[in-house]
VODOVO-781282 format. One record per residue (C-alpha): residue number from 1; x, y, z. Coordinates in steps of 0.001 Angstrom, whole numbers, always signed. Layout:
# residues N
<rec><num>NUM</num><X>X</X><Y>Y</Y><Z>Z</Z></rec>
...
# end
This chain:
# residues 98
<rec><num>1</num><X>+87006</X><Y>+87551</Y><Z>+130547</Z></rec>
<rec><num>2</num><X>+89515</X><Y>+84383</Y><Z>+129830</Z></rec>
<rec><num>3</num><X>+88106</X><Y>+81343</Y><Z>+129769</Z></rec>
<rec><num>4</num><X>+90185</X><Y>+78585</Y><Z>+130764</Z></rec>
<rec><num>5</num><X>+89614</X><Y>+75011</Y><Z>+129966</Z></rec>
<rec><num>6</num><X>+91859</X><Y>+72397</Y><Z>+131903</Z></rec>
<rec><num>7</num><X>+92338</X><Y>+69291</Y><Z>+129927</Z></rec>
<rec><num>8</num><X>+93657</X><Y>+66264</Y><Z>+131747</Z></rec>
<rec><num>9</num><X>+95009</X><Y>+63519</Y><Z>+129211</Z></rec>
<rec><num>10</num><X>+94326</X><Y>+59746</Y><Z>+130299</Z></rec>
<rec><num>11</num><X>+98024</X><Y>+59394</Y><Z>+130726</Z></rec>
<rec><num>12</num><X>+97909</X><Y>+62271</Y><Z>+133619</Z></rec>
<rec><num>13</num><X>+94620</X><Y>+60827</Y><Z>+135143</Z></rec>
<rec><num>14</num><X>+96345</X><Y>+57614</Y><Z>+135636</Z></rec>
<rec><num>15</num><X>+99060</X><Y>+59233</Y><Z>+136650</Z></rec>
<rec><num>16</num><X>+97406</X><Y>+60789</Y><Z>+139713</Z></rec>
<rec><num>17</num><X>+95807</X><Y>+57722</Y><Z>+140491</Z></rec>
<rec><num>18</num><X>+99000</X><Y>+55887</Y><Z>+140740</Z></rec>
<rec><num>19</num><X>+99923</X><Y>+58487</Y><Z>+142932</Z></rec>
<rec><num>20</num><X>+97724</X><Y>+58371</Y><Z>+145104</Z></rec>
<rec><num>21</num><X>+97109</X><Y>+54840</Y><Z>+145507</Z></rec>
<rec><num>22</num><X>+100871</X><Y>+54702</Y><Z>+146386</Z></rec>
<rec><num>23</num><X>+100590</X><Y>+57161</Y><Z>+149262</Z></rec>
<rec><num>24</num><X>+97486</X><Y>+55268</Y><Z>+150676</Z></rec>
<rec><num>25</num><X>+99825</X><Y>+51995</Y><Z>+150681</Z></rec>
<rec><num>26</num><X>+102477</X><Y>+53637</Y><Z>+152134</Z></rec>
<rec><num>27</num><X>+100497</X><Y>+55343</Y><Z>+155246</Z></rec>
<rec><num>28</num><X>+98954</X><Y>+51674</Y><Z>+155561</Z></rec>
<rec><num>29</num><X>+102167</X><Y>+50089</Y><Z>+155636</Z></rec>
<rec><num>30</num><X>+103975</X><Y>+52560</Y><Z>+158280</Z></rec>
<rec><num>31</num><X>+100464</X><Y>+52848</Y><Z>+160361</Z></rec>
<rec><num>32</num><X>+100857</X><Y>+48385</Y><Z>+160786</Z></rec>
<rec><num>33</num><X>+104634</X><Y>+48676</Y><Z>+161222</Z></rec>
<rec><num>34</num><X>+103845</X><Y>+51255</Y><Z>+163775</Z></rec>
<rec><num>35</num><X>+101427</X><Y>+49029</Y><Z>+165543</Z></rec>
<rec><num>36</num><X>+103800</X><Y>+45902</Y><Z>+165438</Z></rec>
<rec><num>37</num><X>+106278</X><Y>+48185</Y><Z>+167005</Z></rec>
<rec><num>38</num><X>+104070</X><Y>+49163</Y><Z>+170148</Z></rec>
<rec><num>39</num><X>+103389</X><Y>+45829</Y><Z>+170212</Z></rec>
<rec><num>40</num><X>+107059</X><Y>+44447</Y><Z>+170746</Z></rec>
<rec><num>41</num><X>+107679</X><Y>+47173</Y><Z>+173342</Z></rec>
<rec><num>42</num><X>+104620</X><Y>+46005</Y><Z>+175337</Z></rec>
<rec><num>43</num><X>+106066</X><Y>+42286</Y><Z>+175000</Z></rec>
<rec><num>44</num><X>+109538</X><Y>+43223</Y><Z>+176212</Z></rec>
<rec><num>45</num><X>+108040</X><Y>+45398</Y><Z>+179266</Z></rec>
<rec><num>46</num><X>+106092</X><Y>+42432</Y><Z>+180183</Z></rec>
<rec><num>47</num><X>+108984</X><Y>+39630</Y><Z>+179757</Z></rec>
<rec><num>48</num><X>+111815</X><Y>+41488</Y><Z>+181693</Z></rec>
<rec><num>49</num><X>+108776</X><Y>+42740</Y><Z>+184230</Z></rec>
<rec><num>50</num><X>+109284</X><Y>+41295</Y><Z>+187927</Z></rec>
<rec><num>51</num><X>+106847</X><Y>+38406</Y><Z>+188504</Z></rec>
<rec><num>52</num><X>+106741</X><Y>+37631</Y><Z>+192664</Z></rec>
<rec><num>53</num><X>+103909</X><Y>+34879</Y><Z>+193831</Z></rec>
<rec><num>54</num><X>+103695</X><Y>+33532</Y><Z>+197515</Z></rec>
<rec><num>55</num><X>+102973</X><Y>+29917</Y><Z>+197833</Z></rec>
<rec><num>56</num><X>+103290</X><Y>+27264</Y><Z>+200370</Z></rec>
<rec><num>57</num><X>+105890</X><Y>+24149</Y><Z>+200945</Z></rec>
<rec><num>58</num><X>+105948</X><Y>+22078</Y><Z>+203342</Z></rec>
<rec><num>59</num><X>+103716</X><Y>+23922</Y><Z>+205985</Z></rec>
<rec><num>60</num><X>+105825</X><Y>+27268</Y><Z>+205337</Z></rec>
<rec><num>61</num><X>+104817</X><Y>+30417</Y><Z>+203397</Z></rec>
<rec><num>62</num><X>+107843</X><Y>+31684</Y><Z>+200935</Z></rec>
<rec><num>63</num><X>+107443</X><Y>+34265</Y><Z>+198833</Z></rec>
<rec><num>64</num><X>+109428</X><Y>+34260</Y><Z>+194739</Z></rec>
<rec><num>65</num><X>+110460</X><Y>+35443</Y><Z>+191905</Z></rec>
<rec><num>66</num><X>+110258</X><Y>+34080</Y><Z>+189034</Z></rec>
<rec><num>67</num><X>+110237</X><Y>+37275</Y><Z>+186382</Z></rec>
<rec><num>68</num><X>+113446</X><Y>+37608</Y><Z>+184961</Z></rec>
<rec><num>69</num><X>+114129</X><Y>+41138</Y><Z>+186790</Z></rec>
<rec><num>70</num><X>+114458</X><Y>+42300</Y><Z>+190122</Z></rec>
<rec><num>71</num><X>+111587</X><Y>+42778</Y><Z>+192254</Z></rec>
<rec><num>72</num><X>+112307</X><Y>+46114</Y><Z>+194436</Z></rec>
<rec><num>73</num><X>+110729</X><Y>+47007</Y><Z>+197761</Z></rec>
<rec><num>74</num><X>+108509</X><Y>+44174</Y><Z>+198483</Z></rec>
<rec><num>75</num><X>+106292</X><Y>+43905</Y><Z>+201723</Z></rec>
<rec><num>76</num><X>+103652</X><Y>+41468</Y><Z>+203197</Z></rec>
<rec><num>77</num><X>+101709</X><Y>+43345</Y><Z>+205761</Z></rec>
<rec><num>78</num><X>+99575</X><Y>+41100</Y><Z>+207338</Z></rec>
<rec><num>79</num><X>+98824</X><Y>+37022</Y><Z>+206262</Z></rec>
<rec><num>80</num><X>+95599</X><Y>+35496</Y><Z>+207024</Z></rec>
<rec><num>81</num><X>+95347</X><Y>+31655</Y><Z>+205608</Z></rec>
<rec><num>82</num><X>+91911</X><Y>+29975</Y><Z>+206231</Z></rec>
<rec><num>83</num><X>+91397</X><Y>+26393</Y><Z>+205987</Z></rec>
<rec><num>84</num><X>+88196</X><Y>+24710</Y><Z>+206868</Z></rec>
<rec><num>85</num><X>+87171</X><Y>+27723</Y><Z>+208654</Z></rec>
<rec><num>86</num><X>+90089</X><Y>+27344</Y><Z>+210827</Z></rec>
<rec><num>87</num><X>+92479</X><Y>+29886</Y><Z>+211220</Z></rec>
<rec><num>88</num><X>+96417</X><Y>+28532</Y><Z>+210472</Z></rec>
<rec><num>89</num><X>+98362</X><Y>+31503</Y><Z>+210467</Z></rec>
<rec><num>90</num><X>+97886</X><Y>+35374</Y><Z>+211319</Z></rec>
<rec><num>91</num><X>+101031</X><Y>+37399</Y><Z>+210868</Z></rec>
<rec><num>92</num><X>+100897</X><Y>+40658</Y><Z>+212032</Z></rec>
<rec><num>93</num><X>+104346</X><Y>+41942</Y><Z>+211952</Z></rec>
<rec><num>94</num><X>+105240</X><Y>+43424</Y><Z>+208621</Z></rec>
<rec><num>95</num><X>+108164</X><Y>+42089</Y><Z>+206776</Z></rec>
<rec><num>96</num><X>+109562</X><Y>+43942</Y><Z>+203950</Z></rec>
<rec><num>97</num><X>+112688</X><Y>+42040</Y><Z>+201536</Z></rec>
<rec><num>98</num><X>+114945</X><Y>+44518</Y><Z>+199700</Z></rec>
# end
């Protein structure tokens, strides 16, 4: 039977080490720039996302848009405003804005 001895020189050692210290930077690095990059996609989704509120002027219900995209298919069934326990307005007839 051979006996083999494997004799790593301090040089090689701290070669490896190198090595793979490198490797763990690098997988750190691209796992963070990965993150930052699901993160800027989320941000533009939610800046160019449709943003429609209902709100009241002058007695009168309106309904806008203020995201910077266009808000499809939009309906208001039914509108029920309470104030004081009095009821103001009951709309029954739905309304839909293309």
């Amino acid at each position: 039977m051979i006996d083999f001895i494997w004799t790593i020189t301090l040089g090689e050692s701290m070669t490896a080490l190198i090595l793979v210290v490198t490797a763990w930077v690098i997988y750190k690095y691209t796992n963070h720039t990965y993150e930052l990059l699901k993160g800027a996609r989320r941000q533009n989704e939610l800046q160019i996302r449709p943003l429609v509120v209902i709100g009241t002027e002058d007695d009168e219900f309106f309904v806008k848009n203020i995201g910077k995209s266009t808000a499809l298919n939009i309906s208001v069934e039914e509108l029920n405003v309470i104030v004081n326990d009095d009821l103001i307005v009951n709309s029954g007839s739905d309304r839909t804005f293309k």
